[in-house]
C-alpha positions as CSV (number, residue, x, y, z in Angstrom):
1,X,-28.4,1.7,12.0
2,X,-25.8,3.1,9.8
3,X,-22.6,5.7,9.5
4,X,-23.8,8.4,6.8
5,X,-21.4,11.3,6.3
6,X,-19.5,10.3,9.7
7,X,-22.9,10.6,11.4
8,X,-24.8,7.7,13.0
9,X,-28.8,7.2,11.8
10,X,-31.1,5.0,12.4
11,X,-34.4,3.9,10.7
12,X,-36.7,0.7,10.7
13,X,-35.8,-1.3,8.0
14,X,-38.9,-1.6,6.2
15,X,-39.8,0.5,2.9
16,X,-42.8,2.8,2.9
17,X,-44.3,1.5,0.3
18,X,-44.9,-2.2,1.2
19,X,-43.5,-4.3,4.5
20,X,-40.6,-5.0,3.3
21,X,-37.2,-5.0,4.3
22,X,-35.0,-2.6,2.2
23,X,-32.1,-5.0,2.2
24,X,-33.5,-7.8,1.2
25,X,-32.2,-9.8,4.0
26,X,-28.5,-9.2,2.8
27,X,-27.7,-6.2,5.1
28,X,-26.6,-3.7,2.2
29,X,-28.6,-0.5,2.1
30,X,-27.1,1.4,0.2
31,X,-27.1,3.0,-3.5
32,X,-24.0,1.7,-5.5
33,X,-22.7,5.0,-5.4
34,X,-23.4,5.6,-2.0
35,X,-25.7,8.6,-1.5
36,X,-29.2,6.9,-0.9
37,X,-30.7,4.3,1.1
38,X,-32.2,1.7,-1.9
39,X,-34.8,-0.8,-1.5
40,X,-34.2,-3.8,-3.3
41,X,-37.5,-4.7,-3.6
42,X,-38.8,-2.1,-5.4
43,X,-36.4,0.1,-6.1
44,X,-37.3,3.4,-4.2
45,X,-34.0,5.7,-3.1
46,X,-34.4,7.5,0.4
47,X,-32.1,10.5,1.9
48,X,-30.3,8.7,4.5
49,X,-29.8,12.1,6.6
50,X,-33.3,12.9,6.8
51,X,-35.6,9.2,5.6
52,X,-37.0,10.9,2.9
53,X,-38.2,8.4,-0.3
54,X,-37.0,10.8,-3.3
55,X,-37.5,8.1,-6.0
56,X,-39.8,5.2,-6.1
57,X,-43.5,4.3,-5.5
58,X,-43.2,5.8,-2.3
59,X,-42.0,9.1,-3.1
60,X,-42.6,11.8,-0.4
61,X,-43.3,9.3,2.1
62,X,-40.1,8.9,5.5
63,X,-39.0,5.7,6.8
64,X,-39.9,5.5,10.4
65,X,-36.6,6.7,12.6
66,X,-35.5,4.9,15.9
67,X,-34.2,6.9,18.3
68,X,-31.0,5.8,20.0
69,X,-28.7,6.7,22.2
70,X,-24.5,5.9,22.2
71,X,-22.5,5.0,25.4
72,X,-19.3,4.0,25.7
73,X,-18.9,2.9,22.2
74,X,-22.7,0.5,22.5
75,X,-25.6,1.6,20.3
76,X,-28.9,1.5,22.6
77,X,-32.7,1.7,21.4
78,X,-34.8,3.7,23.3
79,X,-37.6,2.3,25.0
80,X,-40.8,3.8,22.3
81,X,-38.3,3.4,19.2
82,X,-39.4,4.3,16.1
83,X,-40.9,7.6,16.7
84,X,-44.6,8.0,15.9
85,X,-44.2,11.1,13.9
């Protein structure tokens, strides 16, 4: 989960184009300057608005978005999270 451009998203963190986690275990996600979504493994940069890899060895491919639901302030999962679009 993160805030992008005062919204809420939410996608599995694992790139497209191996299993791993896009933070590296560190929890940062993001491009230096902001706009992307950046794996740290290999360097791919997705659209955080729509999962979209725009640079990277997985270029074209979507991370895999959870749907979620906000009450009262709590984040919740719901129950088939990520989508299998």
């Amino acid at each position: 989960m993160a805030r992008f451009d005062g919204k809420l998203v939410g996608y599995e963190n694992v790139c497209r184009h191996l299993p791993l986690s896009l933070d590296g275990g560190d929890g940062e996600i993001f491009s230096r300057d902001g706009r992307h979504f950046f794996c740290q493994s290999h360097g791919a940069l997705y659209e955080p608005a729509t999962g979209l890899c725009v640079r990277g060895p997985c270029e074209g491919a979507r991370l895999k978005k959870l749907k979620f639901a906000v009450h009262d302030g709590v984040i919740w999962l719901e129950q088939n999270s990520p989508e299998t679009k």
